[in-house]
N, C-alpha and C positions, 0 to 999 in steps of 0.2 A: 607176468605180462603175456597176454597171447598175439599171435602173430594169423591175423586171416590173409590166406594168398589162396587166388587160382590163376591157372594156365587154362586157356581156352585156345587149342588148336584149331579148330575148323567148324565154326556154325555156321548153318546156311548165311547168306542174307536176310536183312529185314524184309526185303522187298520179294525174296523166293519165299518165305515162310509164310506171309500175306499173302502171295501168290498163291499156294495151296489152301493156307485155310478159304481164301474165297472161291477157289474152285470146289472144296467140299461144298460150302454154303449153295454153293448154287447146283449142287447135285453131282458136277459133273467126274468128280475123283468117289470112288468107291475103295480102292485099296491103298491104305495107309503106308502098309511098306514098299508098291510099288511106288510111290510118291516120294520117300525117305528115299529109295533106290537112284531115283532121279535127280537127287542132289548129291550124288556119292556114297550112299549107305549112312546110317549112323555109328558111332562109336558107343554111344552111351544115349538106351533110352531110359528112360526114370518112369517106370510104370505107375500112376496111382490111383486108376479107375478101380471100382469096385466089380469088375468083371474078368474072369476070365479068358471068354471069346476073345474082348478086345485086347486084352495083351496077349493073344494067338496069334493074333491076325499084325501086331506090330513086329514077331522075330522076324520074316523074311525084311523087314527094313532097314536092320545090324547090318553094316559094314564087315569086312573080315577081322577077328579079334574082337565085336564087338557085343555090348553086354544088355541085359534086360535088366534092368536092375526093380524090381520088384518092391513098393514100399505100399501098395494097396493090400486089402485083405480080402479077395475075392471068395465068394461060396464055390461057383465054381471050377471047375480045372482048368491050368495054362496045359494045350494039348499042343504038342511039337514032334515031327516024322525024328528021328533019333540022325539021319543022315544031314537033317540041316544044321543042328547043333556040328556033328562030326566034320562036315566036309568045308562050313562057311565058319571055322574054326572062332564059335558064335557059343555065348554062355547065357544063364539065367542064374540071376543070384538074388536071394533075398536079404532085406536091411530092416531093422524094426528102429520106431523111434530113439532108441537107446533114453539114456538119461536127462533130465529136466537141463540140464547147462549145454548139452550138445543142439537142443532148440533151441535156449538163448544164442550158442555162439552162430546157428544158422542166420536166425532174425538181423544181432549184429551184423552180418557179413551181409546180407540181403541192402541193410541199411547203408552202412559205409560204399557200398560199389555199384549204386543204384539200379539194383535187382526188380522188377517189380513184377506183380503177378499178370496173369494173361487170364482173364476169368470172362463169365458173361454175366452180369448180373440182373436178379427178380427182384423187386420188389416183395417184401413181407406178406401181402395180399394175394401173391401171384404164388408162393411158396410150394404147393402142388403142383403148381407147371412144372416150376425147376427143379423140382423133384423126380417129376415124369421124366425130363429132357435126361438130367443128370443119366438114370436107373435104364434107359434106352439105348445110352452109347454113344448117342449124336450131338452132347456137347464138348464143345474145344474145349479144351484144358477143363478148368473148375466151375461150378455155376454156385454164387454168392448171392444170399440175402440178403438184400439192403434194408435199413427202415429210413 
């Protein structure tokens, strides 16, 4: 028998996270960690864009002790001044899928504690676009195919 638990210390609000995602929408946030900064730092980001830059530009938004956590496979490089790791006593650590039952026990636990994704979704026809959007950096979370 397995046992799924989390501990959720401190996420923003619904209503501060809406808050930012609609101020990027509308232009006006260009810095992601100064924004993360502004709700207290994060503990834990979950990196999974296919970009470097943009998981550069998210360590200043770590909290102190807090972690990058790296599950994307960027071409190219996460660049960090060595004193912000040192001083904002801040990590970068990588995690790869691991095994075929470690995504079932994800899916399960996503299911059981009604987890759900934050995506944008295209249309099949449109698949280029979100493609572009995707490979640019400027969409929220995940952008999904629909048919």
């Amino acid at each position: 028998m397995r046992i799924l638990t989390t501990h959720v210390g401190s996420l923003p609000r619904p209503d501060d996270l809406l808050a930012l995602i609609r101020t990027r929408e509308q232009g006006g946030a260009t810095d992601p960690a100064a924004e993360l900064q502004k709700l207290g730092g994060a503990r834990v980001i979950l990196a999974t864009a296919p970009s470097g830059k943009s998981m550069s530009a998210l360590i200043g938004g770590l909290g102190a002790n807090g972690t990058l956590l790296v599950v994307g496979a960027p071409i190219d490089p996460i660049e960090v001044p060595p004193t912000q790791l040192l001083f904002g006593r801040k990590r970068i650590q990588g995690w790869s899928a691991g095994i075929p039952t470690d995504s079932e026990d994800t899916l399960r636990f996503a299911e059981v504690t009604g987890v759900r994704p934050m995506i944008e979704k295209y249309p099949l026809v449109k698949a280029a676009e979100g493609y572009a959007r995707m490979m640019s950096g400027k969409a929220e979370f995940r952008v999904v195919l629909t048919m």
